[in-house]
Every structure is written in C-alpha cells, then in structure tokens.
Backbone as CSV, one residue per row, in Angstrom:
resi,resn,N_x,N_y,N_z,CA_x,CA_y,CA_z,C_x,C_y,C_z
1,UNK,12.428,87.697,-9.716,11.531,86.554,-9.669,10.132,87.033,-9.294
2,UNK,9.506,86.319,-10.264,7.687,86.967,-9.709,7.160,86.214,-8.382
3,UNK,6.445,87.553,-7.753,6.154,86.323,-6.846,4.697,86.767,-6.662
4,UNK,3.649,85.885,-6.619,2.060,86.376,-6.495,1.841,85.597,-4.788
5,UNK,1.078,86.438,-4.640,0.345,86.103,-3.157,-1.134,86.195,-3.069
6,UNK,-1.565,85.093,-2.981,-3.286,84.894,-2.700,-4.020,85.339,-1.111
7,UNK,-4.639,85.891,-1.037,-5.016,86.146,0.615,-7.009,86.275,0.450
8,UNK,-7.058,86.049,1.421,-9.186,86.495,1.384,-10.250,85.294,1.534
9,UNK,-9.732,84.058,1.107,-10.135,82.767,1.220,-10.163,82.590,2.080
10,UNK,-11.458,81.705,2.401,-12.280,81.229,3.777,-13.030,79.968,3.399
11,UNK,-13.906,80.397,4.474,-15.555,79.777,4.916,-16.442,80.347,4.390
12,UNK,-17.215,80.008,4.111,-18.513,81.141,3.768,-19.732,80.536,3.457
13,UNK,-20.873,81.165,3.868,-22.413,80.409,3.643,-22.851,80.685,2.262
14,UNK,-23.549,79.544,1.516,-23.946,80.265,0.090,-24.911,81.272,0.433
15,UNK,-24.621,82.300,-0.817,-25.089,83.318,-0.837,-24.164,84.698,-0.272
16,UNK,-23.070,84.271,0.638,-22.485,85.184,1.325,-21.317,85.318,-0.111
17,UNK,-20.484,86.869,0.315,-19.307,87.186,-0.620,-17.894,87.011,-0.136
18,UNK,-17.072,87.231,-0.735,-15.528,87.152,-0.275,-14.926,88.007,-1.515
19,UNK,-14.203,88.825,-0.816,-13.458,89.247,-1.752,-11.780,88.630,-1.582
20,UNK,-10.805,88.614,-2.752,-9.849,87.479,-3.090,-8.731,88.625,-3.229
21,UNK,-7.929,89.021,-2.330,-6.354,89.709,-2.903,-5.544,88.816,-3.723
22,UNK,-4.943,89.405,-4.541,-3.350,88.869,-5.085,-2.596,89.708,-5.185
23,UNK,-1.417,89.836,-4.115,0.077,90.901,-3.985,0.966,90.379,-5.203
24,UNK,1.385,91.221,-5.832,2.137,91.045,-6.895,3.622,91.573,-6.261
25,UNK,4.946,91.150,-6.670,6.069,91.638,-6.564,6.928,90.822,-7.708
26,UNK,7.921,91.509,-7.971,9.113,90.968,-9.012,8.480,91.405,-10.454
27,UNK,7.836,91.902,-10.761,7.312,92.717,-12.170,6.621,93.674,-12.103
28,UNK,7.239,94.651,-13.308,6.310,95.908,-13.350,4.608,95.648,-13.497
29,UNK,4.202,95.632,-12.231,2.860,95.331,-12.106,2.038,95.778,-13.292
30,UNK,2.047,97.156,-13.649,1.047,98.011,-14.723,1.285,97.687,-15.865
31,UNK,1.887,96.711,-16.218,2.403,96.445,-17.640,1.701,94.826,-17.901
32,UNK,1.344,94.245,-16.919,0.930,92.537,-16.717,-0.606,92.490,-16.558
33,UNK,-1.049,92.145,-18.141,-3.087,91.206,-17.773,-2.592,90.505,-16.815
34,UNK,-3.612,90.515,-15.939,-3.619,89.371,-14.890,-4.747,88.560,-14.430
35,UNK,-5.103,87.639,-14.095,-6.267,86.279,-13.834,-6.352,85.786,-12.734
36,UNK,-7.611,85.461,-12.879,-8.028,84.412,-11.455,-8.526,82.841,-11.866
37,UNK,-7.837,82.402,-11.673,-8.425,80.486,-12.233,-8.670,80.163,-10.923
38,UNK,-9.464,78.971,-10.837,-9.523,77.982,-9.970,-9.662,76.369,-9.787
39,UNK,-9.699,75.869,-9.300,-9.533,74.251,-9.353,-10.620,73.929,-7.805
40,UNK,-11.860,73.273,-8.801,-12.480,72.820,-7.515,-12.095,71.091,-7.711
41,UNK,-12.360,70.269,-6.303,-12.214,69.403,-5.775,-12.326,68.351,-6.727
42,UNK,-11.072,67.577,-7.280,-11.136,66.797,-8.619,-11.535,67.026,-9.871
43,UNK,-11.104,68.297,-10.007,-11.125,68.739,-11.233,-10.053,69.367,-11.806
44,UNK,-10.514,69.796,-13.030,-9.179,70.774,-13.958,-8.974,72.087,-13.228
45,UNK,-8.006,72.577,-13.324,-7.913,74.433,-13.471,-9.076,74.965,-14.443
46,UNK,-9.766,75.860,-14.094,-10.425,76.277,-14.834,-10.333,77.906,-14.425
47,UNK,-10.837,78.785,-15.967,-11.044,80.158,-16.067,-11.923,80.713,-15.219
48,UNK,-11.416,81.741,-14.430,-12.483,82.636,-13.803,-12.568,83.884,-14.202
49,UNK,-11.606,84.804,-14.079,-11.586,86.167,-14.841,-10.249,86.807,-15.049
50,UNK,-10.443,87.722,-15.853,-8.996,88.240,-15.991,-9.375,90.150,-16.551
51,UNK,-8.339,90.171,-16.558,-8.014,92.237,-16.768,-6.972,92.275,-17.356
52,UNK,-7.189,93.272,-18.272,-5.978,93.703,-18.738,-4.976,94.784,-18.237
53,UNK,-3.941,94.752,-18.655,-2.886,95.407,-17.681,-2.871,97.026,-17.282
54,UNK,-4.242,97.842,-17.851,-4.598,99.162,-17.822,-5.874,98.556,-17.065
55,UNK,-6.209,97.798,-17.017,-7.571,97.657,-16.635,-9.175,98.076,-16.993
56,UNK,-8.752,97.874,-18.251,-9.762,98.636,-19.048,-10.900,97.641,-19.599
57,UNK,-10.493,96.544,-19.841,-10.894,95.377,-20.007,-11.075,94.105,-19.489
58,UNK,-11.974,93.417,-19.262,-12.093,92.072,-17.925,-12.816,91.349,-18.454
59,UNK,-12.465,89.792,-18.112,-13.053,88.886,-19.208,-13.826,87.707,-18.103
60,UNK,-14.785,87.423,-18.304,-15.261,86.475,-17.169,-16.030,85.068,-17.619
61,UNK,-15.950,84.136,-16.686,-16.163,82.860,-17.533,-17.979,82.740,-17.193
62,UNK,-18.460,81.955,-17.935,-20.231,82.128,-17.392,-20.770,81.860,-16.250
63,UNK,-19.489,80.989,-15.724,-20.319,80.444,-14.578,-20.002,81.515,-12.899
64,UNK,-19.334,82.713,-13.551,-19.350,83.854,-12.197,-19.782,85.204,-12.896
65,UNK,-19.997,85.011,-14.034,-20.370,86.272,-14.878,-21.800,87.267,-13.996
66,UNK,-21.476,88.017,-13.781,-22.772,89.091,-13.061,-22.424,88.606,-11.310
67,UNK,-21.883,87.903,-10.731,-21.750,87.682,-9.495,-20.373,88.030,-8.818
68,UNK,-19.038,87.916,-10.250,-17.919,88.260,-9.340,-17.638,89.700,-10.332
69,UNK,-16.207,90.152,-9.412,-15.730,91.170,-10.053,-14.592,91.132,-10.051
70,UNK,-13.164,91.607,-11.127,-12.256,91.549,-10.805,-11.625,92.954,-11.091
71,UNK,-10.790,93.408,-10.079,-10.348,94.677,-10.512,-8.577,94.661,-9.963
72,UNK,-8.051,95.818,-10.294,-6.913,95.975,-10.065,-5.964,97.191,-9.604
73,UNK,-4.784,97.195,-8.385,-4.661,98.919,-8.044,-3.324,98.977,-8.334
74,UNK,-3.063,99.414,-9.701,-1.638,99.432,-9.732,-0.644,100.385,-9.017
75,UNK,-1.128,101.240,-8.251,-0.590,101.801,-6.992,0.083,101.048,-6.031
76,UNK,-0.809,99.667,-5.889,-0.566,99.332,-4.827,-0.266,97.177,-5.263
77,UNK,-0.131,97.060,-6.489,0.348,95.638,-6.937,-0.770,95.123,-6.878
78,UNK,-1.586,94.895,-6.734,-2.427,94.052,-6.387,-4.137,93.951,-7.250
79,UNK,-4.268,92.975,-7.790,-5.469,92.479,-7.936,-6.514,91.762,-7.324
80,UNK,-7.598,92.020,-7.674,-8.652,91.919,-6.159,-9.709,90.844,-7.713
81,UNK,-10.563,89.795,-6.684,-11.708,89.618,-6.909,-12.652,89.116,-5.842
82,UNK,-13.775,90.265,-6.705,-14.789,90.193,-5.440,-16.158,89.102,-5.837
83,UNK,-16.556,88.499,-5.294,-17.572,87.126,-5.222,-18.539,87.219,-4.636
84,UNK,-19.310,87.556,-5.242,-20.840,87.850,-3.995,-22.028,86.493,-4.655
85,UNK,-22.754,86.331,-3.890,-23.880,85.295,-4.469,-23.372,83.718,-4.389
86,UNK,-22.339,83.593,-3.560,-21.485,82.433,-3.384,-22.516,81.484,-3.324
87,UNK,-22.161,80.095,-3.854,-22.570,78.794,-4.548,-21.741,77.868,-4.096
88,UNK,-22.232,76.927,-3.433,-21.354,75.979,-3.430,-20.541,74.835,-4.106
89,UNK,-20.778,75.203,-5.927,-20.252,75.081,-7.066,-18.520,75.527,-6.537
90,UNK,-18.589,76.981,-6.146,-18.018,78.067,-6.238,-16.815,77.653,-5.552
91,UNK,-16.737,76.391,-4.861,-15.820,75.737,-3.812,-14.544,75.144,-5.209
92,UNK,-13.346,75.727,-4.485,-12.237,75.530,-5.128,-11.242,75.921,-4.360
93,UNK,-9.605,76.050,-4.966,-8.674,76.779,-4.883,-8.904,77.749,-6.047
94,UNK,-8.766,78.910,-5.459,-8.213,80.065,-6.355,-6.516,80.540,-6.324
95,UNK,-6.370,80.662,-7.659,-5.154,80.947,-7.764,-5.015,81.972,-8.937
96,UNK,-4.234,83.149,-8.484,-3.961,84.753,-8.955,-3.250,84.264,-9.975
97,UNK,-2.851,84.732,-10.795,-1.688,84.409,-12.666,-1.628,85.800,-13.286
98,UNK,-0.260,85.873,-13.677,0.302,86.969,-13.992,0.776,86.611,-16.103
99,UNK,0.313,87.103,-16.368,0.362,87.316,-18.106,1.906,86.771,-18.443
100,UNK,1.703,86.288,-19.469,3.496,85.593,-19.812,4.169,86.782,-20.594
101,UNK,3.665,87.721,-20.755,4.501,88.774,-21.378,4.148,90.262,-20.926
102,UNK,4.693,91.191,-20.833,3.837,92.560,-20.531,3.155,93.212,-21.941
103,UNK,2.394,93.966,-21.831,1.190,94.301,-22.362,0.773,93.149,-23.479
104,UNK,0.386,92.303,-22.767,-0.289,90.845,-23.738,-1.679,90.783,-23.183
105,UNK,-2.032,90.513,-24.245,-3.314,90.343,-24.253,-3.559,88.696,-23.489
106,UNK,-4.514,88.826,-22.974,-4.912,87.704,-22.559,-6.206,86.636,-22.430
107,UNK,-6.401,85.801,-22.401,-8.274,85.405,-22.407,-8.188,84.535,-21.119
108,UNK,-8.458,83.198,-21.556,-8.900,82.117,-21.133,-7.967,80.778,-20.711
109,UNK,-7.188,81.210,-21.169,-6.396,79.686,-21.822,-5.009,80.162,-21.054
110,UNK,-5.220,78.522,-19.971,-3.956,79.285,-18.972,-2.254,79.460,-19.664
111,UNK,-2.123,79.417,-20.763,-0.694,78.684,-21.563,-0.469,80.339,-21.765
112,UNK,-1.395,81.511,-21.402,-1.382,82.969,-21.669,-0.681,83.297,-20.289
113,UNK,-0.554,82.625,-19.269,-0.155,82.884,-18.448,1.042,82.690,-18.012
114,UNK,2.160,83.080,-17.594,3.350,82.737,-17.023,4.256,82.721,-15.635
115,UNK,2.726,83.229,-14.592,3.157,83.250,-13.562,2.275,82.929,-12.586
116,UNK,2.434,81.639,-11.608,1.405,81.825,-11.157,1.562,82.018,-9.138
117,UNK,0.497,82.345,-8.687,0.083,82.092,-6.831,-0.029,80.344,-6.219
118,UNK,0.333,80.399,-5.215,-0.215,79.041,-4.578,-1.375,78.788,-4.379
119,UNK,-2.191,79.435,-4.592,-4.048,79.747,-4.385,-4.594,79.586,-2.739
120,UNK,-5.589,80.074,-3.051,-5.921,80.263,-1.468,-7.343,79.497,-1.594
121,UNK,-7.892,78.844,-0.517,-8.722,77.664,-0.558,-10.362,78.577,-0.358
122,UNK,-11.009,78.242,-1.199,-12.533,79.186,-0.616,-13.445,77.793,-0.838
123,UNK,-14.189,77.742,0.388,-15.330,77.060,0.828,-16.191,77.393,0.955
124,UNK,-17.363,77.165,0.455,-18.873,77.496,0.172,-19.997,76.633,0.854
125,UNK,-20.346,76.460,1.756,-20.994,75.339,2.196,-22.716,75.858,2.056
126,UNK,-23.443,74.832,1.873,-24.610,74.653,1.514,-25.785,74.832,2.327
C-alpha cells in the first residue's frame, strides 16, 4: 500500500520560504513522476509541480514558476518542494501525489495521478 507523507508546512510572512517534504513508502520510489497540488481555501485542487521519475524533468504551473522548486532523492524516498517569495495567494493545503503507473509520464491533470498525501496546511499571511 502506498503511503505519502507531507511534512514542512507552517506559518510564514510573505516573502519568506518553506520548503515541503513528501516520504514516500509502499512503491519503488525511482520508478514514480511525482507532484505537488494544492487546494487553497474554497477552491479546486489545483497544479503546482511535478518531476519525473529520473528527475530529469519538472513541470510547473505559472503561478509558482521561477519562485518554487521541486526536486527529488531517490536514495532517500522523498520529494521536496522548495517555495521562496511566498504570497499570500500561496495559502493552501499542499498535497504530495504519486504517478498512477511507474515510468509514466505525467503533467497537470490530477487523473495522472494515483496516489495521493493528506497535505500539509501552509499559511502565508500578509
């Protein structure tokens, strides 16, 4: 059974960064694109970024493009994104997602996804 774990979510002043863990277990980690969506306060899930399962490739939505980063240590399970230039747009749940197949390609569109984190809450205050 997959299991993702969100950790790194806080408080934070705009302008300040956070960086976002997700522990992966129950799949061969190096074989799974993996994503970061989020859901701010009455809204949809929406795209934040994603990598592919070598990490060679990372896809980011416009509205964190040049401010976040997402990377990944398959040593150690886990995918990281880092958030600097925080906005209080930027206020959501984030939640880690693991690819619905191994070496699949992935974009935008969470239906690419088949596994997901409970998300971890990041606050941006103004």
């Amino acid at each position: 059974q997959v299991q993702l774990v969100e950790s790194g979510g806080g408080l934070v002043q705009a302008g300040g960064s956070l960086r976002l863990s997700c522990a992966a277990s129950g799949l061969t980690f190096s074989r799974y694109s993996m994503g970061w969506f989020r859901q701010p306060p009455g809204k949809e899930r929406e795209f934040v970024a994603s990598i592919r399962w070598s990490g060679g490739s990372t896809y980011y939505a416009d509205s964190v493009k040049g401010r976040s980063t997402i990377s990944r240590d398959n040593a150690k399970n886990t995918v990281y994104l880092q958030m600097n230039s925080l906005k209080f747009e930027d206020t959501a749940v984030y939640y880690c997602a693991a690819a619905r197949w191994p070496y699949n390609e992935v974009g935008r569109n969470p239906v690419d996804f088949g596994s997901w984190g409970q998300g971890t809450q990041v606050t941006v205050s103004s």
